[in-house]
C-alpha positions, -999 to +999 in steps of 0.1 A: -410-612-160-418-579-146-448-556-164-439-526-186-436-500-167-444-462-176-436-429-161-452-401-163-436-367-155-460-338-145-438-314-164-453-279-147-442-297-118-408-306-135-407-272-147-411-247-118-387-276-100-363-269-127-366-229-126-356-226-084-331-251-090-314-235-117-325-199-111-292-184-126-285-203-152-281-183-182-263-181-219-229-160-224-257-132-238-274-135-202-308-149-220-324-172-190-321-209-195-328-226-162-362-244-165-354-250-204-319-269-192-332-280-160-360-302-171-346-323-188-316-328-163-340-335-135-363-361-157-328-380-168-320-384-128-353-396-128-355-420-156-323-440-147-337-443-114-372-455-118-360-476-148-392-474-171-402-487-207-418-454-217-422-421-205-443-397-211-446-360-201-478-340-195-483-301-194-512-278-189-535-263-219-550-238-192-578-238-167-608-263-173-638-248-183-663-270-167-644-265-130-645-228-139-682-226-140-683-243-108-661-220-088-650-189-106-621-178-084-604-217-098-565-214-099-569-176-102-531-173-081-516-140-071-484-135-092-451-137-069-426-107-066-399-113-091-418-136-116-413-135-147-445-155-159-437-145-199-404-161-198-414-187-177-437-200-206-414-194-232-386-214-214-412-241-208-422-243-243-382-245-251-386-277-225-411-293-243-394-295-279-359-306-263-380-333-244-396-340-282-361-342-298-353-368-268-376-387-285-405-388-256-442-389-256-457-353-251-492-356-237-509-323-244-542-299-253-553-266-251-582-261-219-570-295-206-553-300-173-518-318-167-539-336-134-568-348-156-546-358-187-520-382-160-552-398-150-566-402-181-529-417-194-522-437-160-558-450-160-555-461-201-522-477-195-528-497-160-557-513-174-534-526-202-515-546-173-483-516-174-477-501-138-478-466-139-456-439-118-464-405-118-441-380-109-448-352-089-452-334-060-489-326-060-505-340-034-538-344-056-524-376-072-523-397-043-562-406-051-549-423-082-529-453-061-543-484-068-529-517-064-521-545-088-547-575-098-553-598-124-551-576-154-545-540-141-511-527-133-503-512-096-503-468-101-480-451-073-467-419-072-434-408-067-432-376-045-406-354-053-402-334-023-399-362-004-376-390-030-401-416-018-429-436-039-464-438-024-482-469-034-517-482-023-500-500+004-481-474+023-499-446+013-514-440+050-485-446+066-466-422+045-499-392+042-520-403+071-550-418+051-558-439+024-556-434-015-596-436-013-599-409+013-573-388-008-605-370-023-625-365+010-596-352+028-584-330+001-622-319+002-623-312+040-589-296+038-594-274+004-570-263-015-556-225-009-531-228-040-565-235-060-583-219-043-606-246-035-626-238+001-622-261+028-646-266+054-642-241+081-618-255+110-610-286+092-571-292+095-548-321+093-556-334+126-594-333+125-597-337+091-574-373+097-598-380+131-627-379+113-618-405+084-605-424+108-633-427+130-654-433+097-639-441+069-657-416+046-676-385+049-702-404+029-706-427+061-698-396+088-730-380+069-755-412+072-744-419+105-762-384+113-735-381+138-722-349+153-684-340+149-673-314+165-688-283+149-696-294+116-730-285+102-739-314+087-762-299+059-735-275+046-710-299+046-731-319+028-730-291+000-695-283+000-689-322-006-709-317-037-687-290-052-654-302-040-658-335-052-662-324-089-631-297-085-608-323-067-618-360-080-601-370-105-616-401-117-651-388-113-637-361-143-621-391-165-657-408-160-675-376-171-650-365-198-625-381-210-637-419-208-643-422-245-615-396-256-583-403-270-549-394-257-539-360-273-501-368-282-484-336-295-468-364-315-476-401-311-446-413-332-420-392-308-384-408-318-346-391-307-340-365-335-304-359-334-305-328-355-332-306-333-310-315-302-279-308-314-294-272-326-313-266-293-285-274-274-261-253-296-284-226-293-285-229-252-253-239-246-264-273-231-235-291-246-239-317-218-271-334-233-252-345-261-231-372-242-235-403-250-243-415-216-268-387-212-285-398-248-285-433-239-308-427-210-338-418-237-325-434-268-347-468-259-379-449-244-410-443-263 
């Protein structure tokens, strides 16, 4: 008998996915409804094809204070040309309730991170024996892999951009390192969406050469080796700070260890009624088909 298995959509991911995908989708009155009707359309696609017991669907509650503090400039991202950031939100927030009246598990807070709450939620639910997929196409998950054992259930990620899952096992072959060197190459690389510093000259190729050679920074750094130019000392330091922006278990051990998950509503079930008015109200007359409905109708 196979384990339970949960999936957990990031659903910024799902919802700027939703808005380029459905860009002009609007009402009869021209009011914007792309991310509100795409998100859910892309997540049912999903579902049927990954086949879980649950699902349950994070979003951000802003910036974390504590990485803040470390690094000021933290996810502070030029607006694009043509965004419309206020109805953006709004058609997000629309999201969210239709994915409530589907009757899934909203996984949410206010200064709380969609990355830190899927760990916290894949970590609490693997070591109950479920496997966990997160879906996504942030790269910053692939540290989360692990494989199955005894009592903990296998974590992969399924990459959206590419349609393929990345497990423990083919996670090098598919990224070109391991799910325990996710972290130090991330950290080598940075992060210019984040804008998380890298260290200087530090690409793909080099970045990948040196964890090959060594497994780890951590062991590059005792060896007391010499690696091109690196400067040992500062790298050193920039391992320091990067490793508290980027890890992501190191912030469940700090944090969120002894914290419960912050359901916007842990008893979630299908309400009939606040779909059939949210779908009335932006003309996404499609979700009401019973084949549609019955893809959620057993999910918690």
């Amino acid at each position: 008998m196979r384990n339970r298995k949960l999936v957990i959509f990031d659903g910024n991911h799902l919802a700027y996915r939703a808005l380029y995908k459905f860009s002009n989708l609007k009402t009869l009155d021209g009011v914007k409804t792309g991310v509100i009707y795409g998100m859910p359309y892309v997540a049912e696609s999903l579902i049927r094809r990954l086949d879980p017991n649950k699902v349950v669907v994070t979003f951000d509650g802003g910036r974390d204070q504590f990485r803040m503090g470390l690094l000021p400039s933290y996810k502070q991202r030029d607006q694009k040309l043509g965004f419309d950031k206020d109805d953006f939100y709004r058609q997000k927030d629309i999201g969210r309730d239709t994915f409530m009246a589907l009757g899934l598990s909203i996984v949410w807070q206010k200064y709380m991170e969609a990355d830190d709450l899927i760990a916290m939620v894949a970590r609490r639910y693997a070591i109950k024996g479920w496997d966990v997929i997160i879906v996504s196409g942030d790269k910053d998950f692939n540290q989360l892999a692990q494989a199955p054992d005894d009592t903990n259930g296998e974590i992969s990620i399924y990459n959206t951009t590419k349609g393929k899952i990345y497990g423990y096992s083919n996670m090098h072959k598919e990224v070109g390192y391991h799910a325990y060197q996710c972290v130090d190459y991330l950290s080598l690389m940075g992060d210019k969406s984040d804008h998380i510093p890298g260290y200087p000259g530090m690409g793909p190729k080099r970045t990948s050469q040196l964890l090959e050679k060594y497994g780890s920074v951590k062991e590059f750094l005792i060896s007391g080796d010499k690696f091109g130019k690196i400067d040992n000392e500062k790298l050193a330091e920039l391992m320091i700070l990067n490793k508290k922006m980027i890890d992501l278990k190191y912030f469940y051990r700090k944090f969120l260890m002894h914290k419960s998950i912050p359901y916007l509503d842990p008893n979630a079930k299908y309400d009939a009624i606040k779909l059939k008015g949210l779908c009335g109200q932006y003309e996404m007359n499609s979700f009401l088909k019973p084949q549609f409905i019955k893809t959620f109708k057993n999910l918690r």
